[in-house]
C-alpha positions, 0 to 999 in steps of 0.5 A: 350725294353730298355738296360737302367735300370729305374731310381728312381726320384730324390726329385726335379722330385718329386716335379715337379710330386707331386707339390702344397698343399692344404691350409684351409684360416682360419688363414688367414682371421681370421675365415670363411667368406661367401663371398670366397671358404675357401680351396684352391689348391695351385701351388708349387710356393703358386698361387691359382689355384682354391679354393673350399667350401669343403675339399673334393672337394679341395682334389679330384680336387688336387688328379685328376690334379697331386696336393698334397694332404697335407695341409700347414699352413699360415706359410708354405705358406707364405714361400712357395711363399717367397722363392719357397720351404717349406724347 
């Protein structure tokens, strides 16, 4: 064992671990269509990673590989891939 004491993660560690959002592209596309998977699981810098048909399965996938759970709007997004941050 360690003399060391264990150490909180400081809120960039954090978002390394916790990284990625899940986003629902009807506002981008202005509705639904048939021809794409509308729920993806973005990176932390807003790359797709995968795109899925249902919320459920974006979420599981995104709770299985280390993604966050939440979702984000266009807006969100579009700041995310900008500037590499929602803040």
């Amino acid at each position: 064992m360690s003399d060391n004491p264990l150490k909180p993660l400081d809120d960039g560690q954090v978002e390394d671990v916790a990284g990625g959002y899940l986003f629902d592209t009807y506002e981008l596309n202005g509705g639904y269509t048939t021809l794409q998977k509308p729920f993806e699981v973005v990176d932390d810098k807003g790359n797709v990673v995968r795109r899925f048909w249902s919320t459920d399965d974006a979420r599981q996938f995104a709770k299985e590989n280390g993604y966050s759970t939440d979702w984000i709007s266009l807006e969100q997004l579009q700041k995310l891939r900008e500037t590499g941050s929602l803040s």
